[in-house]
Z-matrix of the N, CA and C atoms (Angstrom, degrees):
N
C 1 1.468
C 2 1.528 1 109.43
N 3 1.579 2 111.45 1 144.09
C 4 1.605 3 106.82 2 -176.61
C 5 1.509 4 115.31 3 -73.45
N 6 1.558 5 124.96 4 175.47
C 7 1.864 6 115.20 5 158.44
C 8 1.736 7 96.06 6 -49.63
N 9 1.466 8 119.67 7 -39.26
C 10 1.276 9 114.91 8 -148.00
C 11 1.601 10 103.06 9 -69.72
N 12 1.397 11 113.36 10 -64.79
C 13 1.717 12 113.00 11 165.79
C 14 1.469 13 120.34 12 -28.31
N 15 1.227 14 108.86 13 -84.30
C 16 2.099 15 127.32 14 157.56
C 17 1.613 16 82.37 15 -4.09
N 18 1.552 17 118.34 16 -104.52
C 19 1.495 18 112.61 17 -160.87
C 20 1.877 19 122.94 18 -37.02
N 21 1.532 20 105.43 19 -68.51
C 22 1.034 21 89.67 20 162.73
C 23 1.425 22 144.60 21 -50.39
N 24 1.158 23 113.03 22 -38.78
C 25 2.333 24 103.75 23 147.44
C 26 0.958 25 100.13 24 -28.30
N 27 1.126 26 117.54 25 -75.88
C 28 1.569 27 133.48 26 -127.02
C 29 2.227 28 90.78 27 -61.81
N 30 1.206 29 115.62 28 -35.37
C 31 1.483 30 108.38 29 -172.58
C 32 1.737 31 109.32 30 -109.98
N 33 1.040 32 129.44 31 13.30
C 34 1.143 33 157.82 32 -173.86
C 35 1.629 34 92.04 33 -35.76
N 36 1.659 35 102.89 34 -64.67
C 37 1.657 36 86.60 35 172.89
C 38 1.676 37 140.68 36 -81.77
N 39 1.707 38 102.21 37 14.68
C 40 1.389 39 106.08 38 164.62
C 41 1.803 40 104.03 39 -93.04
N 42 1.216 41 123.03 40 -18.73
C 43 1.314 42 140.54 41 -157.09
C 44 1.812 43 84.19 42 -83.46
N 45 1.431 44 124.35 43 -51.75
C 46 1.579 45 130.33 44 -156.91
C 47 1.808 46 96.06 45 -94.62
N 48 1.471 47 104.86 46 -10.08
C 49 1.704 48 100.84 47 167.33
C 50 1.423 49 103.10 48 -97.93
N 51 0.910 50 137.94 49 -21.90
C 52 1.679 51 135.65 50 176.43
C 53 1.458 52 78.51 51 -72.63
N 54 1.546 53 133.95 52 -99.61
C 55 1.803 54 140.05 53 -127.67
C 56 2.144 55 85.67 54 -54.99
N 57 1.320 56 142.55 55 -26.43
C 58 1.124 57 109.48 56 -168.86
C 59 1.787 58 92.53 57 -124.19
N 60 1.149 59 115.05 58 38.37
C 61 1.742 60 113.42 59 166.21
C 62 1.724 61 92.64 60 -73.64
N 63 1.631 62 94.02 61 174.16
C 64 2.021 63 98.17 62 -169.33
C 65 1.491 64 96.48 63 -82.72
N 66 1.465 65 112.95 64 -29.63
C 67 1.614 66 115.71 65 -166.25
C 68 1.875 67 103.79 66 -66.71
N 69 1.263 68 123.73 67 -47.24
C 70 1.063 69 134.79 68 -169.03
C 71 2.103 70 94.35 69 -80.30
N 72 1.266 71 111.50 70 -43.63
C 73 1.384 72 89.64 71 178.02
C 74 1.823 73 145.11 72 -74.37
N 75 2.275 74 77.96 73 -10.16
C 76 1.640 75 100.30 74 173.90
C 77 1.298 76 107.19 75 -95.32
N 78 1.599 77 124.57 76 23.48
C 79 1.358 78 111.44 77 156.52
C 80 1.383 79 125.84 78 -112.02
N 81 1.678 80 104.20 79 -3.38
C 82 1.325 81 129.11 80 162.11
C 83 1.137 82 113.51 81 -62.20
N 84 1.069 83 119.07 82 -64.65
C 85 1.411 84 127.81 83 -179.20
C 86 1.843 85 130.48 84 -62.16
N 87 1.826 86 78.72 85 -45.29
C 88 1.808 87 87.20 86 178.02
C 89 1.413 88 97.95 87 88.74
N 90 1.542 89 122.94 88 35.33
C 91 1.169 90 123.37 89 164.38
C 92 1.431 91 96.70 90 -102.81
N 93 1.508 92 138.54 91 -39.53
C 94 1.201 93 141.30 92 -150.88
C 95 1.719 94 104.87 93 -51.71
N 96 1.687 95 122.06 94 125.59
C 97 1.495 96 124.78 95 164.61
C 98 1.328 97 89.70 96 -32.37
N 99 1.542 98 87.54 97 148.03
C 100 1.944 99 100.80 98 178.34
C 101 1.652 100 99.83 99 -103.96
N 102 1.566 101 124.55 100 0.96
C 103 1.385 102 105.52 101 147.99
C 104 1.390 103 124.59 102 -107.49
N 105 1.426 104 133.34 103 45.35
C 106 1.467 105 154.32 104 141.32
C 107 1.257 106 101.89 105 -80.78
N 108 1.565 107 123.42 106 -53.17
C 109 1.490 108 127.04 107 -177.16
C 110 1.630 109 101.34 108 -65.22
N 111 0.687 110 124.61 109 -45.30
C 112 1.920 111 116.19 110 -178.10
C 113 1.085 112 105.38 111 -92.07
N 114 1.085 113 154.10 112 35.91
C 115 1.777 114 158.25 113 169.88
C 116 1.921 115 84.94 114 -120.47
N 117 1.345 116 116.90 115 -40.36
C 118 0.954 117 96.42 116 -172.70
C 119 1.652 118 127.93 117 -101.94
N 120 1.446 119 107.47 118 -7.06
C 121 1.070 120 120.97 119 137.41
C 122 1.496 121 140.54 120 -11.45
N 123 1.648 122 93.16 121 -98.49
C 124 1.540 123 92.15 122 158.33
C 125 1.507 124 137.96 123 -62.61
N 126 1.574 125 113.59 124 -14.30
C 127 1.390 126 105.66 125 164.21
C 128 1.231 127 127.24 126 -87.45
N 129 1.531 128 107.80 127 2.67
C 130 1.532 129 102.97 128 -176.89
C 131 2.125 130 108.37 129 -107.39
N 132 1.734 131 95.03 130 -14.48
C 133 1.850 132 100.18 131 151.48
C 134 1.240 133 111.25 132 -53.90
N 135 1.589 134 118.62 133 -65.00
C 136 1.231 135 91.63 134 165.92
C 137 1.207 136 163.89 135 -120.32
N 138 1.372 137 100.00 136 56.91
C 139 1.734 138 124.17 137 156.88
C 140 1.185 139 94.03 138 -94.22
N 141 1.229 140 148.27 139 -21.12
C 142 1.942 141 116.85 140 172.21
C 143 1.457 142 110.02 141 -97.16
N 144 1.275 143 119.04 142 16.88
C 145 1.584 144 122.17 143 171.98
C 146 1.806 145 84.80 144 -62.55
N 147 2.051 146 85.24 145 -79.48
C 148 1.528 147 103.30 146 -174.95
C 149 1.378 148 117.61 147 -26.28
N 150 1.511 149 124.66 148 -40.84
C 151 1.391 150 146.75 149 -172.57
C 152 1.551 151 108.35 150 -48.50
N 153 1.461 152 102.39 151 -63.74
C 154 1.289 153 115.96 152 176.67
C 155 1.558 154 109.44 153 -65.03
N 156 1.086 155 119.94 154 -38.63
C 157 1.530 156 125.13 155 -162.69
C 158 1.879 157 94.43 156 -68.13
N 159 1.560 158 101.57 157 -31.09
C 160 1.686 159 93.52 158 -172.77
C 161 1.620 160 108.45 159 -78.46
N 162 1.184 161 117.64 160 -40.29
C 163 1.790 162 115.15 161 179.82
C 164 1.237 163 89.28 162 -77.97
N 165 1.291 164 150.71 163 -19.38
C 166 1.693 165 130.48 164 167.01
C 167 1.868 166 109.50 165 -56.03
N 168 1.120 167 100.58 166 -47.45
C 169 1.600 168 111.78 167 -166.41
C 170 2.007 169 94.27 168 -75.45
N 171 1.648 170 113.35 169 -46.75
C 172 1.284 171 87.56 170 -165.59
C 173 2.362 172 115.54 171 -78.57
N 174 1.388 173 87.75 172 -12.90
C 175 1.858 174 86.43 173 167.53
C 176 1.823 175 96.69 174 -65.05
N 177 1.090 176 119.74 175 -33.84
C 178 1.564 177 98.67 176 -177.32
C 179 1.086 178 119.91 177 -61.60
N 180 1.598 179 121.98 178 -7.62
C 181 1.654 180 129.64 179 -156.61
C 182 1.522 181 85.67 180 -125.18
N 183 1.369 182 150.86 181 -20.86
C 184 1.101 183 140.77 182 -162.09
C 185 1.840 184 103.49 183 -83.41
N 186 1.824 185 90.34 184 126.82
C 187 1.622 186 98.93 185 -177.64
C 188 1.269 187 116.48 186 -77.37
N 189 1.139 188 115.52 187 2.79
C 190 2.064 189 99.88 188 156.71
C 191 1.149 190 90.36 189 -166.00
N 192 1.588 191 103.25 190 172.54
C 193 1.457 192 136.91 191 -150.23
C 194 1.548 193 116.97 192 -64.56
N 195 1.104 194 115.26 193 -29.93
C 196 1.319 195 133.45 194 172.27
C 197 1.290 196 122.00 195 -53.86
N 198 1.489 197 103.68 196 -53.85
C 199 1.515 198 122.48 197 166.56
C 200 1.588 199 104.25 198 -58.44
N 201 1.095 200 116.83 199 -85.70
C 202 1.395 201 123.32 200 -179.75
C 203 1.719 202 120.11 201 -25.14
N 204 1.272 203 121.43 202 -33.42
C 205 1.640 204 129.59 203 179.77
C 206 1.690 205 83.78 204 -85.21
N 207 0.989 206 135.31 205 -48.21
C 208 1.547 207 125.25 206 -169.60
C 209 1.528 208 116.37 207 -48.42
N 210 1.204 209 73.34 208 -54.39
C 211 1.854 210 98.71 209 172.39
C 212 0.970 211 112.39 210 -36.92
N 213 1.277 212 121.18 211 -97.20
C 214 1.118 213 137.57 212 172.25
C 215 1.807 214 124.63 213 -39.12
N 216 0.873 215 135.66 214 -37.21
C 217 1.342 216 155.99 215 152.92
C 218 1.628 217 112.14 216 -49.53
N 219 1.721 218 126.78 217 -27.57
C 220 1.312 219 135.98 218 133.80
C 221 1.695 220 129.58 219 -61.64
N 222 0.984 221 103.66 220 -26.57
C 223 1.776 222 130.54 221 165.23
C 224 1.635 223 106.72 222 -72.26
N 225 0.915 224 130.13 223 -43.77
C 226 1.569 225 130.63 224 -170.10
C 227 2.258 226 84.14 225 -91.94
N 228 1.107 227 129.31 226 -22.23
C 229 1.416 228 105.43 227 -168.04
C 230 1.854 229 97.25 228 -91.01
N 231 1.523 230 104.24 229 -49.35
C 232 1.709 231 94.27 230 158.36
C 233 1.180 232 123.24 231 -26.70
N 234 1.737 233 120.08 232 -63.78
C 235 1.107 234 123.10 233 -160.75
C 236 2.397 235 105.88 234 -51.52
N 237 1.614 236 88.17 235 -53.28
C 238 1.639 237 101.88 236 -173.57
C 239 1.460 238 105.65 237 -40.28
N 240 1.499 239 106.43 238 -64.86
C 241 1.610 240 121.19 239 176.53
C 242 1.759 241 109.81 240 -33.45
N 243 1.802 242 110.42 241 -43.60
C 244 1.524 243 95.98 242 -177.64
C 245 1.125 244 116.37 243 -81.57
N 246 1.910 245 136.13 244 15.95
C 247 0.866 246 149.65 245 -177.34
C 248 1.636 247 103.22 246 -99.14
N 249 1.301 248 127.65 247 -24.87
C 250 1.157 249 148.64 248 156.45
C 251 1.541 250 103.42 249 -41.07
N 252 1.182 251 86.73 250 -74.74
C 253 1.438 252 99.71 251 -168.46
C 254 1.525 253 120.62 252 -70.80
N 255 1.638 254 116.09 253 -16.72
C 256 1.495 255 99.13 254 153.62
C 257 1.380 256 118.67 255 -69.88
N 258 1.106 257 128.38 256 -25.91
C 259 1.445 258 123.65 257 -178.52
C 260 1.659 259 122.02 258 -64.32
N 261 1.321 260 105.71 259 -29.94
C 262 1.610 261 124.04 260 171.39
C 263 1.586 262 87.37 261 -69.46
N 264 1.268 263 131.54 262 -71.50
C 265 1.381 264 122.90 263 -144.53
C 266 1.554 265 105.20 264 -60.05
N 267 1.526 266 114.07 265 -38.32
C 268 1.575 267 131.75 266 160.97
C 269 1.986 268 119.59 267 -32.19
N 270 1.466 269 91.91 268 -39.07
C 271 1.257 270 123.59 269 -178.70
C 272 1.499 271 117.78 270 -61.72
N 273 1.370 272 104.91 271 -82.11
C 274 1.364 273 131.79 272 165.43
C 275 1.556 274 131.86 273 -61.56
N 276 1.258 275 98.76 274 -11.73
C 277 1.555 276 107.98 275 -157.37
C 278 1.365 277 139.00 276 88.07
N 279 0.888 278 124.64 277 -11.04
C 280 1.569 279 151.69 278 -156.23
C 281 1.625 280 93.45 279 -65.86
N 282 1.276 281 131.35 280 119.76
C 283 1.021 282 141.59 281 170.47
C 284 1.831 283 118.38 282 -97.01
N 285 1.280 284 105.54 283 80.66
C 286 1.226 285 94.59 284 -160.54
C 287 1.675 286 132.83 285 -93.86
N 288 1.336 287 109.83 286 28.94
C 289 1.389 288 126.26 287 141.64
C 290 0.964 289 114.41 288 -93.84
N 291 1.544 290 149.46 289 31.61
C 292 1.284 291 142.28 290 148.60
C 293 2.086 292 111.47 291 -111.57
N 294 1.328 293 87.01 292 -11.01
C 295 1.590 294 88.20 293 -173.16
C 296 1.559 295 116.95 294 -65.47
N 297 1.272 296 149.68 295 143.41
C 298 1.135 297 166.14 296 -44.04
C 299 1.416 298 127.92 297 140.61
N 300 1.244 299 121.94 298 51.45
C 301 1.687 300 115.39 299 -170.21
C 302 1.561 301 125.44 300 -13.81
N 303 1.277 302 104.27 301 135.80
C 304 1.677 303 87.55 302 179.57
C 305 1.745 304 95.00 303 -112.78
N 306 1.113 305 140.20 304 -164.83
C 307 1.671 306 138.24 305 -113.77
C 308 1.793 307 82.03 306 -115.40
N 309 1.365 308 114.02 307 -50.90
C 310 1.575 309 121.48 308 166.61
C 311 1.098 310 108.16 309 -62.82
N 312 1.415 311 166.85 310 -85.56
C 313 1.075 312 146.70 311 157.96
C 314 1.756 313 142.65 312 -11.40
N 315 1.491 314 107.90 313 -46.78
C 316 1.475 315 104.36 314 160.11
C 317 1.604 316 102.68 315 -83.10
N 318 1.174 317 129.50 316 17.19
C 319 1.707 318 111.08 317 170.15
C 320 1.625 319 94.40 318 -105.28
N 321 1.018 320 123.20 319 -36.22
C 322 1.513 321 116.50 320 -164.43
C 323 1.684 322 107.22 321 -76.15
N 324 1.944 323 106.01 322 -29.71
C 325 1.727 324 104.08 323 170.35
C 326 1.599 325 100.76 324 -80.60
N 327 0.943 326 123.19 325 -57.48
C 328 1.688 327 118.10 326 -178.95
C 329 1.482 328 115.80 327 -30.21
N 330 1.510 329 103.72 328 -44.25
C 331 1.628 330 101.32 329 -177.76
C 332 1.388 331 123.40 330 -92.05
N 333 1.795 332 107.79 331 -6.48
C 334 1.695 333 110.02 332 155.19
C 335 1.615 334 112.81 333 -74.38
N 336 1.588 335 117.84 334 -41.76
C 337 1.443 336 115.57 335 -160.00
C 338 1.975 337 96.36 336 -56.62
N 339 1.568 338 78.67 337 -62.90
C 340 2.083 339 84.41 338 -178.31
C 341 1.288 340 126.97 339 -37.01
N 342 1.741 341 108.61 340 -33.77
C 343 1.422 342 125.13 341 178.56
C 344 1.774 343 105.08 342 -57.01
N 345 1.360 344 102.74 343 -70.21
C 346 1.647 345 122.22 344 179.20
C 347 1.211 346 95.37 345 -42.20
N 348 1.466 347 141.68 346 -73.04
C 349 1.359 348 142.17 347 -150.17
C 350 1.578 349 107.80 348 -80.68
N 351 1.266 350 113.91 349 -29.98
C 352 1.589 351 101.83 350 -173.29
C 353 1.823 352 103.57 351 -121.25
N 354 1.008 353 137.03 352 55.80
C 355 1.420 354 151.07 353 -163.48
C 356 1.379 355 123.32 354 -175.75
N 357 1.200 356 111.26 355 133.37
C 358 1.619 357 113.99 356 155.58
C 359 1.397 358 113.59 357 -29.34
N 360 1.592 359 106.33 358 173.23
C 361 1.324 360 90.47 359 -176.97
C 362 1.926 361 99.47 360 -101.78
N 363 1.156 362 110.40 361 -16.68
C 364 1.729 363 111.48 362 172.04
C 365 1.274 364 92.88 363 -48.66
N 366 1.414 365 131.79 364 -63.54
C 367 1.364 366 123.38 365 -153.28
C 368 1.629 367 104.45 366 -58.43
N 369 1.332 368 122.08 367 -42.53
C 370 1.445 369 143.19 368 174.90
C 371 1.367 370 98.18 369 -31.64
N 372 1.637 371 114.27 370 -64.10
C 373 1.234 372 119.61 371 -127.23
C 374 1.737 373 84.28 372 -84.77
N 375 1.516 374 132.24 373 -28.13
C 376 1.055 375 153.27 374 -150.57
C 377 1.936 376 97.53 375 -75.38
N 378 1.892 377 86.18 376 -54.33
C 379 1.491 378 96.54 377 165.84
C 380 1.948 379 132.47 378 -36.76
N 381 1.537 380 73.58 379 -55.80
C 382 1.918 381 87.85 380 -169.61
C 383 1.645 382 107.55 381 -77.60
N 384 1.615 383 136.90 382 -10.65
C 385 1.024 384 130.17 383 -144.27
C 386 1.226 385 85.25 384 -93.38
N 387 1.246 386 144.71 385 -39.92
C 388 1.461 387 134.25 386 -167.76
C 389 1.783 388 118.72 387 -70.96
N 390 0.943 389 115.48 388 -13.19
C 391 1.529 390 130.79 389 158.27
C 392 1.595 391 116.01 390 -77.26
N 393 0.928 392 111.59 391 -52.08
C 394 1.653 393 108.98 392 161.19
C 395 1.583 394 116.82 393 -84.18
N 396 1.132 395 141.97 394 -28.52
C 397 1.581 396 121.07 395 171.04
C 398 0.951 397 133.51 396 -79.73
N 399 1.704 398 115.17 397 -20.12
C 400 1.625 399 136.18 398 151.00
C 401 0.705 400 103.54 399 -46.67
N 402 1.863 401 137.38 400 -96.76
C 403 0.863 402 137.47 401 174.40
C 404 1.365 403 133.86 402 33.49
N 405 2.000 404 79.60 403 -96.29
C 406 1.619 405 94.92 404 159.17
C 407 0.841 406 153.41 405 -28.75
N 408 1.717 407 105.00 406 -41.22
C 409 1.538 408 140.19 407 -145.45
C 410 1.630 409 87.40 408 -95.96
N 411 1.635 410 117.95 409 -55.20
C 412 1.486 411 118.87 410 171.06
C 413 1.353 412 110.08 411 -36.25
N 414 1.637 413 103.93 412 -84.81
C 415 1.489 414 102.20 413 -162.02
C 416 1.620 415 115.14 414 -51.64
N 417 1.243 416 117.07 415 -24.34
C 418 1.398 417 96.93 416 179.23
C 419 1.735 418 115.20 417 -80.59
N 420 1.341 419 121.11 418 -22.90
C 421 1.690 420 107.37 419 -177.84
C 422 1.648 421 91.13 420 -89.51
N 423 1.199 422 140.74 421 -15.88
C 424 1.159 423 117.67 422 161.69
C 425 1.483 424 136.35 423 -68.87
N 426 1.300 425 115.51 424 -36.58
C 427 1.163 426 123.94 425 140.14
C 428 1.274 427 134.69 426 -6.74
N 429 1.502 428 98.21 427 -86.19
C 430 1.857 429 135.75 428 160.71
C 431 1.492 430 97.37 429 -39.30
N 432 1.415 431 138.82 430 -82.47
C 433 1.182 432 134.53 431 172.56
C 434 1.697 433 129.44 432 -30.34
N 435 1.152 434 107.02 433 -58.75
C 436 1.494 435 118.98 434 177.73
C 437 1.358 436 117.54 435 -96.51
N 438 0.920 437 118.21 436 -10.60
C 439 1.662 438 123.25 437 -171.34
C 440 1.334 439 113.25 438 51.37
N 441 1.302 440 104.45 439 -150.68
C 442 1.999 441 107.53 440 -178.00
C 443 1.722 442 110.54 441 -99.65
N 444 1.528 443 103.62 442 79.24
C 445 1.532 444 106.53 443 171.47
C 446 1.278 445 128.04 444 -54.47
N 447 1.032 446 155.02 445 74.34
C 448 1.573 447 143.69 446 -154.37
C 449 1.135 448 101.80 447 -49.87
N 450 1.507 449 128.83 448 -41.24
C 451 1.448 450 131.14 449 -148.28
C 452 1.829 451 89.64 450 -84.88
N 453 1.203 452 126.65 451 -36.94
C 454 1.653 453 119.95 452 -164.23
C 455 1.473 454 102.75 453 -55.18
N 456 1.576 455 114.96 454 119.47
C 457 1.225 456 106.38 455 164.58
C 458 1.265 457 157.15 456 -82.58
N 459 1.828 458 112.05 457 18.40
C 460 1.257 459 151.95 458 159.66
C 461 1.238 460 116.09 459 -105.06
N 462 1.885 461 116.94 460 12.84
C 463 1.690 462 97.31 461 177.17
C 464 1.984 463 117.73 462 -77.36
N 465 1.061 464 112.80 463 -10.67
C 466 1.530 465 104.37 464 164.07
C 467 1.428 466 111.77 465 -63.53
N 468 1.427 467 131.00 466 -14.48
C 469 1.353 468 98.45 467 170.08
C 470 1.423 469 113.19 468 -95.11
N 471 1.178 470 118.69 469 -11.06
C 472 1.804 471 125.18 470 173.36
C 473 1.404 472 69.66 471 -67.27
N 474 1.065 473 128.65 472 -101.24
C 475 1.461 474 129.33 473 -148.63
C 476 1.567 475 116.06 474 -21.26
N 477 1.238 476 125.26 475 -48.54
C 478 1.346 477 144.95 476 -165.76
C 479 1.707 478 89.34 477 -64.58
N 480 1.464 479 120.29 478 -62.57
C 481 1.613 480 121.11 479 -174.63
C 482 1.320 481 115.07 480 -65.79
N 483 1.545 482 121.57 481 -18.74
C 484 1.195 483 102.42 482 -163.69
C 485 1.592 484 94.31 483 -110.66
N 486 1.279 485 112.82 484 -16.00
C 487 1.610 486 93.85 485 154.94
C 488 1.414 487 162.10 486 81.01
N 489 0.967 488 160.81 487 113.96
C 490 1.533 489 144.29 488 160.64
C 491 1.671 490 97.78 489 -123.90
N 492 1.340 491 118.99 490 -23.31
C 493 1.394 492 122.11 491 -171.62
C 494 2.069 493 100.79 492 -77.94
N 495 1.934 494 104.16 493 -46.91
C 496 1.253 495 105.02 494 -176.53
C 497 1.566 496 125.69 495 -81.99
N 498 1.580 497 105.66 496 3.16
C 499 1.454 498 93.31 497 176.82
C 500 1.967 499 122.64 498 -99.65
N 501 0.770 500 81.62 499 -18.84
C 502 1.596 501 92.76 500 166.92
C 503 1.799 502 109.73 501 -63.72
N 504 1.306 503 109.45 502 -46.68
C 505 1.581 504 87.28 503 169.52
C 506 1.857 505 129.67 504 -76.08
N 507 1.213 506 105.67 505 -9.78
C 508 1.001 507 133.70 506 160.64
C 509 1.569 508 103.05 507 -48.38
N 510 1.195 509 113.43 508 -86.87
C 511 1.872 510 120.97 509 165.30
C 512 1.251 511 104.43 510 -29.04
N 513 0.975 512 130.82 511 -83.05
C 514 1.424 513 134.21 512 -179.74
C 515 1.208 514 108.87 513 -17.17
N 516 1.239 515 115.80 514 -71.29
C 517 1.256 516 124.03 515 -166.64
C 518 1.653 517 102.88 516 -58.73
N 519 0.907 518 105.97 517 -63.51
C 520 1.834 519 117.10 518 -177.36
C 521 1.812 520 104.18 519 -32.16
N 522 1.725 521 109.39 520 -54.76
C 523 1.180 522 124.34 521 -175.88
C 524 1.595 523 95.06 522 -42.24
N 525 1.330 524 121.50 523 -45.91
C 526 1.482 525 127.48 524 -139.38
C 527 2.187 526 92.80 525 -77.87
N 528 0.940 527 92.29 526 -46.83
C 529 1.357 528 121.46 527 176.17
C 530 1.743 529 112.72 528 -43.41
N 531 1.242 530 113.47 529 -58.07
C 532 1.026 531 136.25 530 171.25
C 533 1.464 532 121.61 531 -52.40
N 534 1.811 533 104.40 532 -50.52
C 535 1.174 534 127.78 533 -161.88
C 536 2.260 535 103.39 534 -82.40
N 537 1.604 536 105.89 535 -19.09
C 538 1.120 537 117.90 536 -155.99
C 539 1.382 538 130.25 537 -113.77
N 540 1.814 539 91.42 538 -39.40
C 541 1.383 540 103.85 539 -162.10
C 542 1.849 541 97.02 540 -102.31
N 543 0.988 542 136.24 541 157.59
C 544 1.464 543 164.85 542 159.23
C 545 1.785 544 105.99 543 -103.30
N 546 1.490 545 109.91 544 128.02
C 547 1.594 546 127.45 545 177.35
C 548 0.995 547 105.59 546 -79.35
N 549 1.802 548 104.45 547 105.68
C 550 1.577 549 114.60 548 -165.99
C 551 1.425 550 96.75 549 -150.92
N 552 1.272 551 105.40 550 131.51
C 553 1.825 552 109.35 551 -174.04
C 554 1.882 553 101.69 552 -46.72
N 555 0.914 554 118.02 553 -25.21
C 556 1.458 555 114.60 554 175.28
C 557 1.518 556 120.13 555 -72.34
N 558 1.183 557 118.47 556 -17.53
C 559 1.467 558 148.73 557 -165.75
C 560 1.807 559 90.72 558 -90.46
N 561 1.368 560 112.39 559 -64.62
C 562 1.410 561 117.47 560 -173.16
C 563 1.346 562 115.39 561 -81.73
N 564 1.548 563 127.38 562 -18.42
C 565 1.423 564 116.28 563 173.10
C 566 1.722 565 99.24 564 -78.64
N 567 1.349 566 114.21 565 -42.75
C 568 1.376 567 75.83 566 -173.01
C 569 1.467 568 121.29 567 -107.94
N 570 1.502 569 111.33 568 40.10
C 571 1.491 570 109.55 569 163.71
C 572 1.676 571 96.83 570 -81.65
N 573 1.338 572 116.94 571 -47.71
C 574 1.195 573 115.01 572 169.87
C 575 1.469 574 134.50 573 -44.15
N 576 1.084 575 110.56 574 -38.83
C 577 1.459 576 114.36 575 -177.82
C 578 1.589 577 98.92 576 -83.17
N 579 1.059 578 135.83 577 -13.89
C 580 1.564 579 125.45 578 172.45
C 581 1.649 580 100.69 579 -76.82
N 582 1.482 581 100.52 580 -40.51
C 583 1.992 582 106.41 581 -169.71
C 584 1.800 583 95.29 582 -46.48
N 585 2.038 584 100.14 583 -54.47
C 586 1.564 585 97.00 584 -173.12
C 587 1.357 586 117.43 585 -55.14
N 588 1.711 587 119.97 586 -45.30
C 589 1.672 588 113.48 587 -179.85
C 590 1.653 589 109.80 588 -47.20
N 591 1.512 590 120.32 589 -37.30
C 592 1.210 591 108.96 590 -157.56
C 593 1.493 592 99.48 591 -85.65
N 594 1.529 593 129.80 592 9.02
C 595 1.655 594 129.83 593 168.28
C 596 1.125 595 98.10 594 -89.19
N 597 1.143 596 109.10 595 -40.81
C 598 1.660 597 104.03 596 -176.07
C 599 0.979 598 130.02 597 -57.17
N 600 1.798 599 111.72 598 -36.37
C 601 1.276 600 131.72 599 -159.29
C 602 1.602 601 92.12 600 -79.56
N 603 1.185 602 124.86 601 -48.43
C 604 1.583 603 129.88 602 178.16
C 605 1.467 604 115.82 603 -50.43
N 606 1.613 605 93.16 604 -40.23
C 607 1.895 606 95.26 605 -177.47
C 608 1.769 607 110.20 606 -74.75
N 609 1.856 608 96.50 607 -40.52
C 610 1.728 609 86.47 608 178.73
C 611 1.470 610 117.53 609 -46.31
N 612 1.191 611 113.55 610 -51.04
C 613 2.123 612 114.56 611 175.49
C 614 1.268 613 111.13 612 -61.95
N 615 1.368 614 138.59 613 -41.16
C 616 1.425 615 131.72 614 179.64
C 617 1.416 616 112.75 615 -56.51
N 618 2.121 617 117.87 616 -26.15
C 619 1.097 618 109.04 617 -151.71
C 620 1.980 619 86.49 618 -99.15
N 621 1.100 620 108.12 619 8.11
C 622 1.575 621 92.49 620 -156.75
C 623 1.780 622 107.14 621 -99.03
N 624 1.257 623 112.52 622 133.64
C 625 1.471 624 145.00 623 -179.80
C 626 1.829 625 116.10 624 -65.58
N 627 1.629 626 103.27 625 101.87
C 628 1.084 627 109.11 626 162.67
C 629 1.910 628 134.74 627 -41.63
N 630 1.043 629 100.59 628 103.46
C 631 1.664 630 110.28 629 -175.65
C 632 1.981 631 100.02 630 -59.17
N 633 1.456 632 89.14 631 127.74
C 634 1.832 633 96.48 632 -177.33
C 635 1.488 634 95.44 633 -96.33
């Protein structure tokens, strides 16, 4: 089994509380309020600013070239994804130079930037993997579950996770993981603690109150 498998076991039941939270199951469906979906929108632009800003900082730390094109080459798929996400904000309304971190969101970028800046880059890479293998892991059993609803009006982002364009960086990343990190309780607390930001991050939008 890889570090990369090992970890993911290892959180399996924060991974099976994200795929059946209400926020993640009303986008399956296309039941989810469509202002939960744009609250979360703009807070999740910018968590992949930060996103990008962290595989920017860790190719600067990567000891050969290989690493560094990886890097960066995860940096250009962030970047596409926030192109995604102007089109949602286009969508919804979401004005997203006015948006505003909320307390789950600046903890989950705070604890990538610090990661990138004060860590190896295994530990880094350990950081960022739970945002991309979830992900994945979503859009594809949602998918599988709901199939291709035309009518759901969030199926481009199932679509977006489940992919042929998003799983390859996924690999990548995993590769990077593999290639970097050493199984070290430091390795596993904070793959975990990203798994928890990203419950959180689901619960902060589920919990948030339509403005009348």
């Amino acid at each position: 089994m890889t570090i990369s498998d090992e970890l993911w076991s290892a959180n399996q039941d924060l991974a099976q509380a994200c795929l059946e939270h209400p926020f993640v199951r009303g986008i399956g469906d296309g039941s989810l309020e469509q202002h939960k979906f744009a609250y979360y929108v703009g807070q999740d632009a910018f968590f992949l600013e930060a996103f990008a800003r962290a595989y920017s900082i860790a190719a600067a730390k990567a000891p050969n070239w290989e690493g560094f094109t990886i890097f960066h080459a995860l940096t250009k798929g962030v970047l596409d994804e926030l192109k995604l996400h102007e089109s949602y904000a286009a969508k919804w309304g979401v004005d997203l130079d006015s948006v505003k971190p909320t307390i789950a969101t600046r903890r989950y970028t705070d604890f990538l930037l610090a990661t990138a800046w004060g860590q190896d880059i295994g530990v880094t890479a350990a950081a960022m993997s739970p945002c991309m293998v979830l992900y994945s892991f979503l859009g594809t059993e949602l998918a599988f579950r709901e199939g291709d609803a035309p009518d759901n009006p969030y199926k481009d982002w199932v679509q977006t996770y489940s992919g042929s364009d998003f799983q390859p960086l996924v690999k990548q990343l995993e590769n990077l993981v593999e290639s970097y990190v050493g199984n070290s309780a430091l390795v596993n607390s904070t793959y975990r603690y990203a798994m928890l930001c990203e419950y959180e991050f689901f619960q902060a939008a589920w919990e948030v109150r339509k403005i009348s």
